[in-house]
N, C-alpha and C positions, 0 to 999 in steps of 0.2 A: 335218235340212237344215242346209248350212252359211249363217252367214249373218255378215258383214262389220263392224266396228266400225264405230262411227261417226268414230272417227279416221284410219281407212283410208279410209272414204270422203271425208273432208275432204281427204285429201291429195288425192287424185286431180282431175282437173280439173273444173272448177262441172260442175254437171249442164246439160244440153243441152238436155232439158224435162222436165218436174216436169205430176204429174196432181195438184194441190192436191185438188181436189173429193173423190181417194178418200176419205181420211182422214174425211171429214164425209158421203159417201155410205154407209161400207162400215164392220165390224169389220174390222181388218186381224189374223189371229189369227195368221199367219207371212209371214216375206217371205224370199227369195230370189234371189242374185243369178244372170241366165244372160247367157252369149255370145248374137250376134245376128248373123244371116248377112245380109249388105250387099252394096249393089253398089257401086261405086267413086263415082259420083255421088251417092249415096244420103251415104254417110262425109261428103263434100266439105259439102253440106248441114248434115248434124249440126255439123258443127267450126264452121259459121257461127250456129250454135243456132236455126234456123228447122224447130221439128220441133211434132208435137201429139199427145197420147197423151190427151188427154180421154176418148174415146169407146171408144181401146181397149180391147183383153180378148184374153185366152189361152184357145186351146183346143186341143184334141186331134185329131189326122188323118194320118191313115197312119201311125201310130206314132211320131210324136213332136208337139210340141211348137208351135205357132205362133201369131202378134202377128197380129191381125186388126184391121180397122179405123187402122192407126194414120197418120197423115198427115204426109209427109215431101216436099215440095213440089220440083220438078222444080229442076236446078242452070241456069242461067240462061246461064251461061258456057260452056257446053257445047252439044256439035251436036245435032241431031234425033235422031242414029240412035245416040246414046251415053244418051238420056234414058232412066229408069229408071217406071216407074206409081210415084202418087202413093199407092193406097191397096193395094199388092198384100198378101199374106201375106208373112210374114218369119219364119224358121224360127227357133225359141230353141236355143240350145244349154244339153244339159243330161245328167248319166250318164242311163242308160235306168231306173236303181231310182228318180232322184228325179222324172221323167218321169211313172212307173207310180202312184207316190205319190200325186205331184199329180192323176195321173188322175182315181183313187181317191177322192181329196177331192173333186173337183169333182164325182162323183156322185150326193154327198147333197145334199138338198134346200137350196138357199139358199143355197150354194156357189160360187164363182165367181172365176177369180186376173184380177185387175188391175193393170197395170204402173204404178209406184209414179214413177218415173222414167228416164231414160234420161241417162244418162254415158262418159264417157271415164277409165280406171282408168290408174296409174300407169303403166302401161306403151304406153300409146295408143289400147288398145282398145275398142272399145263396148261399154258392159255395158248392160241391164234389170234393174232391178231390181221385182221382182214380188209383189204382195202376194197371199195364200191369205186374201181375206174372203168375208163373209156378209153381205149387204143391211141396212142400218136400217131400223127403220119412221120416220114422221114424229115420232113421240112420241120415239123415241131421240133423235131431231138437235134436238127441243127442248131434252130433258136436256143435253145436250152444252152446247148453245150456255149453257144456267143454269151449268151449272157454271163457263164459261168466264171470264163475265161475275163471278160470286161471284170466282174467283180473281184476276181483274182490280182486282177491290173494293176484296179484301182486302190485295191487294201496295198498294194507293192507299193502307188506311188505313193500312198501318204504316208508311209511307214518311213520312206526313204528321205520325205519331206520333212520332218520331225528331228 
């Protein structure tokens, strides 16, 4: 799976929403960036950053690919009969191999891709970025948070030690 530097995506423009929660809900053991099919009011929204992917998830239907759940709130400026649904399905774009992949992945137990964030790439378009995790227990997110706190600690003491 191809997957983008992190310089490349600094270039590109801020991301638009950010799911903070996965990283501390989820192992994220790959990520992935895919195209995202849009409606023109739906874009309009994004470029103002009022979007929500908390709750999202990917999954599989009709053979390919799609953003469930994800909340993209109607554009204000616009007529009744140009408005777009707030929570519809939104199709990922992606080749059919790494599609099948993902499928695959997601079949085993505990498995599950979560969209990581949602931005605009140097060329204007919308991307997803998607992570391939597997669930924490509570006892992991305890570790997490120790370890976090020690690394916090320890930049304190050497900083203090200087």
């Amino acid at each position: 799976m191809t997957d983008k530097t992190s310089s490349e995506r600094a270039k590109a423009q801020r991301y638009v929403a950010l799911n903070r929660k996965a990283r501390h809900d989820y192992f994220i053991t790959d990520t992935i960036e895919a195209g995202i099919i849009l409606h023109g009011t739906e874009v309009k929204v994004l470029r103002l950053g009022h979007a929500s992917i908390q709750e999202a998830f990917a999954s599989g239907k009709d053979g390919g690919l799609f953003l469930l759940n994800a909340y993209i709130p109607e554009y204000t400026q616009a007529g009744a009969h140009l408005q777009h649904e707030t929570h519809r399905p939104r199709q990922l774009l992606l080749r059919k191999r790494e599609i099948s992949k993902l499928l695959m992945e997601i079949k085993r137990e505990g498995m599950t891709i979560v969209p990581l964030g949602i931005y605009f790439n140097s060329r204007g378009i919308a991307k997803v970025e998607l992570g391939l995790a597997k669930g924490k227990h509570k006892a992991d997110k305890r570790e997490a948070i120790k370890q976090r706190d020690w690394q916090r600690d320890k930049a304190r003491i050497m900083r203090d030690k200087n």
